[in-house]
MISELUM-823953 format. One record per residue: x, y, z of N, C-alpha, C, CB in turn; chain. Coordinates in nm, 2 decimals. Atoms other than C-alpha are relative to their C-alpha. Glycine has a CB too. Layout:
! residues N
+--------+--------+--------+--------+--------+--------+--------+--------+--------+--------+--------+--------+-------+
:    n.x :    n.y :    n.z :   ca.x :   ca.y :   ca.z :    c.x :    c.y :    c.z :   cb.x :   cb.y :   cb.z : kette :
+--------+--------+--------+--------+--------+--------+--------+--------+--------+--------+--------+--------+-------+
:      X :      Y :      Z :      X :      Y :      Z :      X :      Y :      Z :      X :      Y :      Z :     A :
...
+--------+--------+--------+--------+--------+--------+--------+--------+--------+--------+--------+--------+-------+
This chain:
! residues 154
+--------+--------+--------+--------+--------+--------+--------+--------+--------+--------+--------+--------+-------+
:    n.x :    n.y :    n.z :   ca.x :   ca.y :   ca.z :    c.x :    c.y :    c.z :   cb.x :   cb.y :   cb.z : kette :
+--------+--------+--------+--------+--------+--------+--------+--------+--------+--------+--------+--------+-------+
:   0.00 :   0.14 :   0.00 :   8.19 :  -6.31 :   5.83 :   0.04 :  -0.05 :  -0.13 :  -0.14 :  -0.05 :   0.04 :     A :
:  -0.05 :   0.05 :   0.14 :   8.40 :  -6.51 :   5.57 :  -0.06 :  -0.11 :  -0.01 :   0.16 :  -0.03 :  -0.02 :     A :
:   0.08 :   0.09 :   0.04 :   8.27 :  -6.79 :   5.34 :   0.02 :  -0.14 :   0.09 :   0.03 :  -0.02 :  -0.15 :     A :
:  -0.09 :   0.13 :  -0.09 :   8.47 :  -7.07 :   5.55 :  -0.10 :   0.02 :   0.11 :   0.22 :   0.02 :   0.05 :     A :
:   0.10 :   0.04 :  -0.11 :   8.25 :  -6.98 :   5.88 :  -0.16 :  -0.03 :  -0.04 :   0.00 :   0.11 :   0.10 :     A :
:   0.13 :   0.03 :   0.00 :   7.95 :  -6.95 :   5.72 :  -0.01 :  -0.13 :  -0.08 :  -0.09 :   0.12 :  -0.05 :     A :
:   0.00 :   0.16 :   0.10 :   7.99 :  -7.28 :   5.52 :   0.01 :  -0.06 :   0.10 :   0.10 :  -0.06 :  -0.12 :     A :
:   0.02 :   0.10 :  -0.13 :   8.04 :  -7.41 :   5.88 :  -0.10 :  -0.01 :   0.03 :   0.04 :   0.02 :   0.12 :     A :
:   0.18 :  -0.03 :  -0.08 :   7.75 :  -7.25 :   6.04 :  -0.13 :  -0.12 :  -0.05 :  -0.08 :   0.18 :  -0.08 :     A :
:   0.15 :   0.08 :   0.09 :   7.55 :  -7.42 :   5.73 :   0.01 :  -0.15 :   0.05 :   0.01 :   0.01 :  -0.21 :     A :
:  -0.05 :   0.13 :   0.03 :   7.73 :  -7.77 :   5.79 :  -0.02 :  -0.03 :   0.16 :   0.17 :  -0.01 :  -0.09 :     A :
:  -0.01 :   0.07 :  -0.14 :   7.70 :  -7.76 :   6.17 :  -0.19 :   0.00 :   0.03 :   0.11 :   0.11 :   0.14 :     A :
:   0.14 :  -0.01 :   0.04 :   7.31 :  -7.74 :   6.09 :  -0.06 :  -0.10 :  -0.06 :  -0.02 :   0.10 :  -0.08 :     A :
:   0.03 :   0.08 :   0.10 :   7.28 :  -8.05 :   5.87 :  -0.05 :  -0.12 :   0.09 :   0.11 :  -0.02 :  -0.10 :     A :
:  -0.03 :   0.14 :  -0.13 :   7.29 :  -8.32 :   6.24 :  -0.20 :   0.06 :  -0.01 :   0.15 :   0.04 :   0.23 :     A :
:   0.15 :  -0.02 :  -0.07 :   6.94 :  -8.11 :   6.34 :  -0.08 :   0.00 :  -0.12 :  -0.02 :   0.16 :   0.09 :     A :
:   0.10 :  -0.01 :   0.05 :   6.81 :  -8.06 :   6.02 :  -0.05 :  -0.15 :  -0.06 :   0.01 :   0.10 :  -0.08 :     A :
:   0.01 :   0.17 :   0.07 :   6.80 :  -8.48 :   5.96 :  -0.03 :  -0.05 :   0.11 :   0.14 :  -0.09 :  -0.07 :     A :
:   0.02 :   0.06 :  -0.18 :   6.71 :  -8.54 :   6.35 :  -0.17 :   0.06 :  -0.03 :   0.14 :   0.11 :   0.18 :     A :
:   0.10 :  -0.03 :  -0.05 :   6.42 :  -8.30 :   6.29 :  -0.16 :  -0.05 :  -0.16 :   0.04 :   0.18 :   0.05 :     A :
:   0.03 :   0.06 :   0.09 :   6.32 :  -8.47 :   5.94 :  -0.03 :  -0.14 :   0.03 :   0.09 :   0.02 :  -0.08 :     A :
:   0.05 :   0.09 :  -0.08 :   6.32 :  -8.80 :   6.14 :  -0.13 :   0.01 :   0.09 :   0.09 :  -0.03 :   0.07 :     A :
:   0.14 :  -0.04 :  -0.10 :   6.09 :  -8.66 :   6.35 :  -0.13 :  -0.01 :  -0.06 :   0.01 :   0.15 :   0.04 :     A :
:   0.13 :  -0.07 :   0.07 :   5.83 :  -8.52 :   6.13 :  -0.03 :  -0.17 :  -0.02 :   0.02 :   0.14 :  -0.17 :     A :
:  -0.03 :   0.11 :   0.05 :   5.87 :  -8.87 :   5.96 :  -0.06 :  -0.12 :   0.10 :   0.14 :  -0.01 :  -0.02 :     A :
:   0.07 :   0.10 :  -0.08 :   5.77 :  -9.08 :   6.27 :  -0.10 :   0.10 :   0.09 :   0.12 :  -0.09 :   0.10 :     A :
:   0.15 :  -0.05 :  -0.03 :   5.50 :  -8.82 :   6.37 :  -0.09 :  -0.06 :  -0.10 :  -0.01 :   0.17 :  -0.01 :     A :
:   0.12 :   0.07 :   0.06 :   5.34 :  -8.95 :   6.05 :  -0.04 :  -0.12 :   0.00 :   0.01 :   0.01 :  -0.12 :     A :
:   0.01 :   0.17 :  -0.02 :   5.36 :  -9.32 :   6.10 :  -0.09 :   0.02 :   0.14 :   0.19 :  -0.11 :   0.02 :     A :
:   0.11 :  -0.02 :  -0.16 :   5.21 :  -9.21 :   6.50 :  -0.10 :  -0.01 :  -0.07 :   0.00 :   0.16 :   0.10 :     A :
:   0.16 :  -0.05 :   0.06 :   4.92 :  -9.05 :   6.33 :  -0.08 :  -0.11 :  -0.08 :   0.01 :   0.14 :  -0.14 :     A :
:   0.09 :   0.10 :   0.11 :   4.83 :  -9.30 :   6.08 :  -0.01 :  -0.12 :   0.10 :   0.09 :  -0.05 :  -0.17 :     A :
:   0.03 :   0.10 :  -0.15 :   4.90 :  -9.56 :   6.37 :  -0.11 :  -0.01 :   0.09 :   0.09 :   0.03 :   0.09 :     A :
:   0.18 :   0.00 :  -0.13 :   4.63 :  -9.46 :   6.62 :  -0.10 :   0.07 :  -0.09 :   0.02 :   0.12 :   0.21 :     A :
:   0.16 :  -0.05 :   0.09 :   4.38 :  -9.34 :   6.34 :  -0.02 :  -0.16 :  -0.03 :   0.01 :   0.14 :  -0.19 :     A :
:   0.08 :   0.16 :   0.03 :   4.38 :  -9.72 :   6.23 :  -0.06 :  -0.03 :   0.10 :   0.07 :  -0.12 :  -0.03 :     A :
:   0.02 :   0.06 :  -0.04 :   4.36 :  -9.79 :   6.54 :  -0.13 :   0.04 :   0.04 :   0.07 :  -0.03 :   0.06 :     A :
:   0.12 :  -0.10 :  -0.05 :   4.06 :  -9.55 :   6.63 :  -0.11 :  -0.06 :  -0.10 :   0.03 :   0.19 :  -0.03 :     A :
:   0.09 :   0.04 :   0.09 :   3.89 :  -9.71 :   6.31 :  -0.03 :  -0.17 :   0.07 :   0.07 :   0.01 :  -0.16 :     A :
:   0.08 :   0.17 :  -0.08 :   3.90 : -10.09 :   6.47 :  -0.01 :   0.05 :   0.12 :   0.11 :  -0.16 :   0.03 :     A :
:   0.08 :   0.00 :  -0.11 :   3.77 :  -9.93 :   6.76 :  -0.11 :   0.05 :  -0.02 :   0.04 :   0.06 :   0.10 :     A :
:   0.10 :  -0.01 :   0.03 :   3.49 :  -9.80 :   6.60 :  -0.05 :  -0.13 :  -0.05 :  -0.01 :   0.10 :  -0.07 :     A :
:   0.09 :   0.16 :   0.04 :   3.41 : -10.15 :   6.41 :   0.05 :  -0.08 :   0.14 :   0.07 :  -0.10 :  -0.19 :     A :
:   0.05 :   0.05 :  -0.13 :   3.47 : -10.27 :   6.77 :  -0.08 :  -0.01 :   0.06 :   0.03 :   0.02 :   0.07 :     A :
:   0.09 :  -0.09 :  -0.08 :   3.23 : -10.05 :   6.95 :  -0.13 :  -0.09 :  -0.13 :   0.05 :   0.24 :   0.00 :     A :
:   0.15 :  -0.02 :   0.13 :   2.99 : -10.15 :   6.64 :  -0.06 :  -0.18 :   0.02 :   0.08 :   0.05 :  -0.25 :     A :
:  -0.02 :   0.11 :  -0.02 :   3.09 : -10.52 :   6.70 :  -0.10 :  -0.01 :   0.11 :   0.13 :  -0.03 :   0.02 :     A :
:   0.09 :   0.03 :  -0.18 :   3.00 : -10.51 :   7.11 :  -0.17 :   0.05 :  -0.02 :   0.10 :   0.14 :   0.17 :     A :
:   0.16 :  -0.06 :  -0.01 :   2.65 : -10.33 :   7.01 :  -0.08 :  -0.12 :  -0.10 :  -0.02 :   0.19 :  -0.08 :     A :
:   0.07 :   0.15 :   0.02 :   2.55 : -10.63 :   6.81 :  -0.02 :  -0.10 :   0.06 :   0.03 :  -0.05 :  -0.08 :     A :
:   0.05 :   0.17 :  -0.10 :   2.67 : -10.90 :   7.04 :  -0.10 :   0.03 :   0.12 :   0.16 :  -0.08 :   0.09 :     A :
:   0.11 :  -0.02 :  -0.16 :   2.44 : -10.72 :   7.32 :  -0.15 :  -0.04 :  -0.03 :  -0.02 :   0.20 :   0.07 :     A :
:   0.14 :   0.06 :   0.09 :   2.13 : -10.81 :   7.05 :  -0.07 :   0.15 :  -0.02 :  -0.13 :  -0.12 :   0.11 :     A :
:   0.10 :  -0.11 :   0.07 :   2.01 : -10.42 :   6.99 :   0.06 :   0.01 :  -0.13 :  -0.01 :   0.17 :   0.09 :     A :
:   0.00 :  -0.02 :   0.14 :   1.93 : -10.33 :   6.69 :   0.05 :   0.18 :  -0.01 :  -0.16 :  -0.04 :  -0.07 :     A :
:  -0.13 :  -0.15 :   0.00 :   2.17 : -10.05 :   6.56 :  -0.12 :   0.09 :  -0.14 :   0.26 :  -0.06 :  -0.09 :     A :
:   0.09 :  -0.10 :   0.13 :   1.93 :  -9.76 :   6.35 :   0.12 :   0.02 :  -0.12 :  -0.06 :   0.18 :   0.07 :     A :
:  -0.04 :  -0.09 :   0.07 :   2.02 :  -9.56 :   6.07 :   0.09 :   0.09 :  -0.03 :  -0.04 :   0.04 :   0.01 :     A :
:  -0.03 :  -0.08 :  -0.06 :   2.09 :  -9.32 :   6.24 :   0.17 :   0.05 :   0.08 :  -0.08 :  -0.03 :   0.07 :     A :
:  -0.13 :   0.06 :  -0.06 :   2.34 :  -9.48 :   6.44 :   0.09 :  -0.01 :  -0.06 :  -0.01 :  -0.10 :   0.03 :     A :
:  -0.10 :   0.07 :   0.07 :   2.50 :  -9.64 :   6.19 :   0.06 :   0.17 :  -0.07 :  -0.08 :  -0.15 :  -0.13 :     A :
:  -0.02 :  -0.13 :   0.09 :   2.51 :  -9.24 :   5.98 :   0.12 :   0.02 :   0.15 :  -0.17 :   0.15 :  -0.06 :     A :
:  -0.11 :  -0.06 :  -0.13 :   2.71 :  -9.12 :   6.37 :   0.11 :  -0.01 :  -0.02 :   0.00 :  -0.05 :   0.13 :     A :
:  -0.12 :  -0.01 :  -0.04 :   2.94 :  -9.35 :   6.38 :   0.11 :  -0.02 :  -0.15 :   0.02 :  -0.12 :   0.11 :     A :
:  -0.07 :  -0.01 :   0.14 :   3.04 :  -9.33 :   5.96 :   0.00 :   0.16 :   0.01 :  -0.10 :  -0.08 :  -0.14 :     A :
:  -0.08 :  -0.13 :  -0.01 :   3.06 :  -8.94 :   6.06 :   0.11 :   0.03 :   0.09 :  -0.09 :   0.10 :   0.03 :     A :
:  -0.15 :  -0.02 :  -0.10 :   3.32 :  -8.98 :   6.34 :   0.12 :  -0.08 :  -0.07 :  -0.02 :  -0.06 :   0.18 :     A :
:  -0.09 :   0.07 :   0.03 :   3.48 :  -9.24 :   6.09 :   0.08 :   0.12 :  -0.14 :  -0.07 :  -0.17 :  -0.02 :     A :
:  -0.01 :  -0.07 :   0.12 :   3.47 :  -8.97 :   5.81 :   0.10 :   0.12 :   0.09 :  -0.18 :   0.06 :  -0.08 :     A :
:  -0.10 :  -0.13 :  -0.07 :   3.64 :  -8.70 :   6.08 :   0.10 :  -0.02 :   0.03 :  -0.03 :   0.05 :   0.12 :     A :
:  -0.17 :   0.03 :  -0.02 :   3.91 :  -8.92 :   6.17 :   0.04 :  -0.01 :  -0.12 :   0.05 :  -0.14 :   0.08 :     A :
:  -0.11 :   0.00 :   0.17 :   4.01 :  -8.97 :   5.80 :   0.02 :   0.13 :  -0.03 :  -0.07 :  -0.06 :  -0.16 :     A :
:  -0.07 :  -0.17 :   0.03 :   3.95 :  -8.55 :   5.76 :   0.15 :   0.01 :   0.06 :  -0.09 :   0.14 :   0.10 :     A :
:  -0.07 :  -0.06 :  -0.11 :   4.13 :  -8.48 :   6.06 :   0.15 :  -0.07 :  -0.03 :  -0.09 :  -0.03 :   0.15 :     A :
:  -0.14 :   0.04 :   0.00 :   4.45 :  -8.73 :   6.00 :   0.00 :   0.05 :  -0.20 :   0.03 :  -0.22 :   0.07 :     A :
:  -0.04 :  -0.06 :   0.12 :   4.44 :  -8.60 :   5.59 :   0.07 :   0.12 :   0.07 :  -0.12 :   0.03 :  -0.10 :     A :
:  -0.05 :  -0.12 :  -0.05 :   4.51 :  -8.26 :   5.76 :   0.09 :   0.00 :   0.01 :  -0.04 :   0.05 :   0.09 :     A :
:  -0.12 :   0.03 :  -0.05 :   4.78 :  -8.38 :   5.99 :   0.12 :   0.00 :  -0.10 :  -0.01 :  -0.12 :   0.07 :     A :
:  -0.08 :   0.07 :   0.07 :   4.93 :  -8.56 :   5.71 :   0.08 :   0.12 :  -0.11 :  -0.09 :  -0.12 :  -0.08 :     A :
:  -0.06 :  -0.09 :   0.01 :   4.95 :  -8.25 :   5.52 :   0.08 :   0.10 :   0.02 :  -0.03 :   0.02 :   0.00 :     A :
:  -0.06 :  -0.07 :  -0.08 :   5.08 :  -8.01 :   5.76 :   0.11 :  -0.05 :  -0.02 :  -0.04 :   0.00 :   0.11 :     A :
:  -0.11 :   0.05 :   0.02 :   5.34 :  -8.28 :   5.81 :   0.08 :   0.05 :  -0.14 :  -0.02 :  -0.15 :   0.01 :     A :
:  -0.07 :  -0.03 :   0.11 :   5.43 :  -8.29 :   5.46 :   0.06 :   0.16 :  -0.06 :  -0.10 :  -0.05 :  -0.08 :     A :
:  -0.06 :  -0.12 :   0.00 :   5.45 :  -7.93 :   5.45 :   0.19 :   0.07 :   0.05 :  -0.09 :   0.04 :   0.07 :     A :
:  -0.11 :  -0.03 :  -0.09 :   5.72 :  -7.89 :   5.68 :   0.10 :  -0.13 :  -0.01 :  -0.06 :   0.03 :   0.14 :     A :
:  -0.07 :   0.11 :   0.04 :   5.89 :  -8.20 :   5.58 :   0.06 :   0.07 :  -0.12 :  -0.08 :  -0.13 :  -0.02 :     A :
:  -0.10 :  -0.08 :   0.08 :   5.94 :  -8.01 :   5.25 :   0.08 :   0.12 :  -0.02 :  -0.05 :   0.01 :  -0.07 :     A :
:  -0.09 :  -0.14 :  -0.06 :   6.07 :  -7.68 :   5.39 :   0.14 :  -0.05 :   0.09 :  -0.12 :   0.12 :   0.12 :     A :
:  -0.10 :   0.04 :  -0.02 :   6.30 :  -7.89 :   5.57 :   0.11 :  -0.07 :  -0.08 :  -0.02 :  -0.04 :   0.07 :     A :
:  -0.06 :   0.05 :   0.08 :   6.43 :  -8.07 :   5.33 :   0.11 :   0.06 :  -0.14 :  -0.09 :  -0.06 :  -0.02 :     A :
:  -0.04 :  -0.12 :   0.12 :   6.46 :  -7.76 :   5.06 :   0.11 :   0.07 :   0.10 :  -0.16 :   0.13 :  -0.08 :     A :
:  -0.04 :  -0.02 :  -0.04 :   6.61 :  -7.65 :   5.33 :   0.20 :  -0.08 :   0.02 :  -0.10 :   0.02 :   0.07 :     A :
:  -0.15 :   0.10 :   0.05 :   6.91 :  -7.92 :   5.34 :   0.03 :   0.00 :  -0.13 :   0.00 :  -0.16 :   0.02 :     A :
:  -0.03 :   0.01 :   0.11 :   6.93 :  -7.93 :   5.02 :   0.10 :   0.12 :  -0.06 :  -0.11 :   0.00 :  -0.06 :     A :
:  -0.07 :  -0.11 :   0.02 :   7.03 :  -7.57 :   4.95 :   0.15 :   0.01 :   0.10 :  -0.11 :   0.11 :   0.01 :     A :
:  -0.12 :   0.00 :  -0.07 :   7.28 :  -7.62 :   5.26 :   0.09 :  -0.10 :  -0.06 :  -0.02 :  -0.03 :   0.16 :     A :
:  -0.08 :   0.10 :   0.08 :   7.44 :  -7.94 :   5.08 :   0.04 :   0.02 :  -0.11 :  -0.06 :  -0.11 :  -0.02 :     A :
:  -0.04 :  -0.07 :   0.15 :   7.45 :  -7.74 :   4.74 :   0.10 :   0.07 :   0.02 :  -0.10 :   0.10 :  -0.08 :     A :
:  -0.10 :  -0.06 :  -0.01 :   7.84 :  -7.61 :   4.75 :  -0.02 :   0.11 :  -0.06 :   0.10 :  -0.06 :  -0.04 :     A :
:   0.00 :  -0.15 :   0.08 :   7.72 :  -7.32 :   4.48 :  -0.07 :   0.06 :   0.07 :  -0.06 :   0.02 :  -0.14 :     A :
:   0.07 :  -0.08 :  -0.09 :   7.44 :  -7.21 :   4.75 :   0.09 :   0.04 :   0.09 :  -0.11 :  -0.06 :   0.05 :     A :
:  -0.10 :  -0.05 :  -0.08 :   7.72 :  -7.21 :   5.02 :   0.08 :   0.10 :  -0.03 :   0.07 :  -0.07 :   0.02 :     A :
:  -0.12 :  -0.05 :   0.04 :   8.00 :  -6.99 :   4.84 :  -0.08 :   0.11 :  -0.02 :   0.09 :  -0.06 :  -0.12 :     A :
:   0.11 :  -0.12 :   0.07 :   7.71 :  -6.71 :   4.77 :   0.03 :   0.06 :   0.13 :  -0.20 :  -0.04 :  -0.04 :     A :
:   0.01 :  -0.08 :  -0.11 :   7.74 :  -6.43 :   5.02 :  -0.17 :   0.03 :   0.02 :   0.10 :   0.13 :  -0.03 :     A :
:   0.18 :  -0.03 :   0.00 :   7.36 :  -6.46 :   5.15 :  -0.01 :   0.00 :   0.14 :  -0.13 :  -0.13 :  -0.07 :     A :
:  -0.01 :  -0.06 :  -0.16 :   7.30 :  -6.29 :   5.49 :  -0.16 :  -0.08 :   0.08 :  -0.01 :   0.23 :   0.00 :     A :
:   0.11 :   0.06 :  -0.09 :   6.93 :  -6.44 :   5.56 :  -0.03 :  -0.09 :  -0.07 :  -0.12 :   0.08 :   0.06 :     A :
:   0.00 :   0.12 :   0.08 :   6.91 :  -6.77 :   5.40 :  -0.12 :  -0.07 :   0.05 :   0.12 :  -0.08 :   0.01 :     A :
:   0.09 :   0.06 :  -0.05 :   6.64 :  -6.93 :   5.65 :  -0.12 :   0.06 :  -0.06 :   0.01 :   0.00 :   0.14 :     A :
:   0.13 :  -0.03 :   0.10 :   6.41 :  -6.68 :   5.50 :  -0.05 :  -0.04 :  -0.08 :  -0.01 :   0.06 :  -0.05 :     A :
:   0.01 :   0.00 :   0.19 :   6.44 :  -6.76 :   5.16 :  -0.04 :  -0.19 :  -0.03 :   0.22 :   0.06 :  -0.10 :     A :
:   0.01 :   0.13 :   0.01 :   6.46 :  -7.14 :   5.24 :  -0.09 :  -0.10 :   0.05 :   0.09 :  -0.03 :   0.03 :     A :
:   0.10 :   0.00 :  -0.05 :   6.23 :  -7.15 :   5.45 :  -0.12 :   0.03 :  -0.01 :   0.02 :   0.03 :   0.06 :     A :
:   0.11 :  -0.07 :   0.05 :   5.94 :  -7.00 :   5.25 :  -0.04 :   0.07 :   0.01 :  -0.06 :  -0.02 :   0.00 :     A :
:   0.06 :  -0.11 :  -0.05 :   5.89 :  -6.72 :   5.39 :   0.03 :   0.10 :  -0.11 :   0.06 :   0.03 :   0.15 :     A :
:  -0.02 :  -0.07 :   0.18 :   5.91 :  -6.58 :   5.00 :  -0.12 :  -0.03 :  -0.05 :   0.13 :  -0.06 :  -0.12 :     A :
:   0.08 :   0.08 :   0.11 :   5.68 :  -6.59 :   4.73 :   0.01 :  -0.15 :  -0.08 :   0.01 :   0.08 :  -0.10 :     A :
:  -0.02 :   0.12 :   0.09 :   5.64 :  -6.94 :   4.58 :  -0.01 :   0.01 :  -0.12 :  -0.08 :  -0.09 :   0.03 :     A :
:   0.02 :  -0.03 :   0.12 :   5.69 :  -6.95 :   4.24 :  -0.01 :  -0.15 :  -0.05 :   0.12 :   0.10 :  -0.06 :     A :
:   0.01 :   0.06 :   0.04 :   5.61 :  -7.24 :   4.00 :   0.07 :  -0.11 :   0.00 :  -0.01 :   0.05 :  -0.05 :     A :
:  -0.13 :   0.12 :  -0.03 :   5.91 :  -7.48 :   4.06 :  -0.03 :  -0.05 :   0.16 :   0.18 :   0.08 :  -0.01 :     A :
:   0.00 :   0.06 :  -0.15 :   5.85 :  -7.47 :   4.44 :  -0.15 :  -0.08 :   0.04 :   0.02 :   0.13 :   0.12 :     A :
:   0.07 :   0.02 :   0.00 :   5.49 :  -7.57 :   4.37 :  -0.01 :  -0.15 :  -0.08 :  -0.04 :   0.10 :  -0.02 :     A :
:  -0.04 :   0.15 :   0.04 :   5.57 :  -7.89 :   4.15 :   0.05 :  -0.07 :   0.07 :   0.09 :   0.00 :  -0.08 :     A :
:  -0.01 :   0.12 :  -0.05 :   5.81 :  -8.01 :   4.37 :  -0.08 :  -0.02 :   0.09 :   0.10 :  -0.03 :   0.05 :     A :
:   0.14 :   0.02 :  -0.12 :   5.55 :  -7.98 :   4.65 :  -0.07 :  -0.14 :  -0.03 :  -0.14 :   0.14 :  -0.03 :     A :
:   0.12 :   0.15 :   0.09 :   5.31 :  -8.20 :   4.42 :   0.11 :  -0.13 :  -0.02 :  -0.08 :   0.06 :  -0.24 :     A :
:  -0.13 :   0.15 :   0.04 :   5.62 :  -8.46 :   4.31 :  -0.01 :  -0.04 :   0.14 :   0.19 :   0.03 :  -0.06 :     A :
:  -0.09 :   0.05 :  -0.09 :   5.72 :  -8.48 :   4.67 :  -0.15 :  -0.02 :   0.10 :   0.16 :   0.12 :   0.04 :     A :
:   0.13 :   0.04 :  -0.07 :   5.33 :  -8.51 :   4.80 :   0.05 :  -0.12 :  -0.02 :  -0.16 :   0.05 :  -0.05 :     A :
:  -0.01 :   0.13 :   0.08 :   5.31 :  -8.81 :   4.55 :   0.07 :  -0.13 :   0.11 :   0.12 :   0.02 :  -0.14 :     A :
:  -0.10 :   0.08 :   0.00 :   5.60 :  -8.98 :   4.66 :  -0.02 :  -0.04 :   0.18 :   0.16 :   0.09 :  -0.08 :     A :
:   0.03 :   0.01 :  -0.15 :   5.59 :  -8.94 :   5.05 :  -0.12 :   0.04 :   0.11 :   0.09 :   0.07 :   0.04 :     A :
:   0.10 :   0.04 :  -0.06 :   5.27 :  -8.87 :   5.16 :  -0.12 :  -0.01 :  -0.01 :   0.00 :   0.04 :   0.06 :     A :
:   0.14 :   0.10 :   0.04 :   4.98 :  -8.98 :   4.97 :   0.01 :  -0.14 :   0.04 :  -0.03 :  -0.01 :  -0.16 :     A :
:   0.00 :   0.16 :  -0.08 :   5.06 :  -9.34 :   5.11 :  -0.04 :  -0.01 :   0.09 :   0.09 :  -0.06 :   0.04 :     A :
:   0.03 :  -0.07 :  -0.09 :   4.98 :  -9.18 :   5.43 :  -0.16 :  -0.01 :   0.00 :   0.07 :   0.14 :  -0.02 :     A :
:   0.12 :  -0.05 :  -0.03 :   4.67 :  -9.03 :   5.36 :  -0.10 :  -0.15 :  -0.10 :   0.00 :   0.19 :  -0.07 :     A :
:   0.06 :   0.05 :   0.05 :   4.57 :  -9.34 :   5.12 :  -0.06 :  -0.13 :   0.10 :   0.07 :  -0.01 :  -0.12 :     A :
:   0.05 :   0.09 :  -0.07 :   4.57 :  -9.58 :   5.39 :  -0.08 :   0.06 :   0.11 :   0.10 :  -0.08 :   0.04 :     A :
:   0.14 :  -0.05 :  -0.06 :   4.37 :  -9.35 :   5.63 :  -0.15 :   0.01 :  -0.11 :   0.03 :   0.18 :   0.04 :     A :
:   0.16 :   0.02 :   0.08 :   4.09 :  -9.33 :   5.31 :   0.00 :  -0.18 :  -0.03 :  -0.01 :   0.11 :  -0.19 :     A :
:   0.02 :   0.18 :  -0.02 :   4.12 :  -9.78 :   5.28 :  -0.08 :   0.01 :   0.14 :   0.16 :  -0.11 :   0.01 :     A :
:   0.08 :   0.00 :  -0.15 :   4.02 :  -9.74 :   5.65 :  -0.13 :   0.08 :   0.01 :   0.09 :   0.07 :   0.12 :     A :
:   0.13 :  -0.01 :   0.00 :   3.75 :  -9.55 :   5.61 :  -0.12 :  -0.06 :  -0.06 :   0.00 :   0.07 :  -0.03 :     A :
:   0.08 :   0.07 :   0.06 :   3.65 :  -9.72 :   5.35 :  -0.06 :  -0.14 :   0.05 :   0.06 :  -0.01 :  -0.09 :     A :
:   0.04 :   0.11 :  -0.07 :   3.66 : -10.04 :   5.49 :  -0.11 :  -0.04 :   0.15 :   0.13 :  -0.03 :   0.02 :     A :
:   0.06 :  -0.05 :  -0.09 :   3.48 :  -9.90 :   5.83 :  -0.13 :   0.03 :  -0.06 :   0.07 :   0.10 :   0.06 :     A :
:   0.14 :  -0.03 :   0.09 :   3.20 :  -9.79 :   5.59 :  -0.05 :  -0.14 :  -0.05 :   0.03 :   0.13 :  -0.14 :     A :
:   0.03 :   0.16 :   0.09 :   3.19 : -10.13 :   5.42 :  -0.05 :  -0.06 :   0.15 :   0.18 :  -0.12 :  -0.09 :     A :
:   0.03 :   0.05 :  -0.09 :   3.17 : -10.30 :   5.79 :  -0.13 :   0.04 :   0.06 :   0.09 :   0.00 :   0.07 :     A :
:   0.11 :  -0.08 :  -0.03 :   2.92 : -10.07 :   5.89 :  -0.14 :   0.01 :  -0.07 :   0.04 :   0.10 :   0.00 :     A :
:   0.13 :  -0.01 :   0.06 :   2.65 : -10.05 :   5.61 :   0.03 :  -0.14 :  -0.04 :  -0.03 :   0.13 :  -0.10 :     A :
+--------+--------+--------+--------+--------+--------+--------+--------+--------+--------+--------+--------+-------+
């Protein structure tokens, strides 16, 4: 296999790997979407138990600030994950868009680009930069919602 096909191969690869980067991308906006919404249904649910006139315990109130505390775990997680694989896709384009990575005779490239290597110190930074940047926003507005759910609540 000469450089010319496999510099195709890499280039006829670039449609899916920005279709599947969209993806990931509006899986996170989903998630964070119906976790807010899961939070105004808990200060809903908390709402309708006052307008009925019982009095809400302790107790109560500790429940539904632990299912409000699971949905913020549980979509941090997501958000992670996402991000994960958002950056393996992306390192992944990247290295296909780099003409010097192309011209290299490299027989299993998905491996290598794909992480399925040791991480060394550079791939660990950008990790952290590229958290920062794309999905701590994510995860900051699932912890406001909690917060704010805890504020309504106690």
């Amino acid at each position: 296999m000469n450089n010319d096909s496999v510099s195709e191969d890499f280039r006829m690869r670039i449609p899916v790997l920005i279709d599947d980067i969209k993806y990931i991308k509006t899986r996170q906006w989903t998630v964070t979407y119906y976790l807010l919404l899961l939070y105004g249904a808990i200060i809903g649910f908390y709402k309708l138990i006052l307008s009925s006139g019982v009095e809400i315990s302790c107790i109560q109130k500790s429940i539904l600030m632990l299912i409000t505390l699971s949905i913020g775990g549980i979509g941090t997680i997501y958000q992670v994950k996402f991000h994960s694989r958002l950056i393996k896709y992306r390192r992944l384009l990247d290295k296909i868009l780099d003409e010097n990575y192309l011209s290299q005779k490299y027989i299993d490239f998905e491996k290598e680009a794909l992480g399925e290597r040791k991480r060394n110190e550079k791939d660990e930074i950008a990790w952290i930069n590229d958290f920062w940047l794309y999905t701590l926003p994510f995860i900051i507005m699932l912890l406001i919602g909690v917060a704010f759910v805890s504020w309504y609540i106690f």
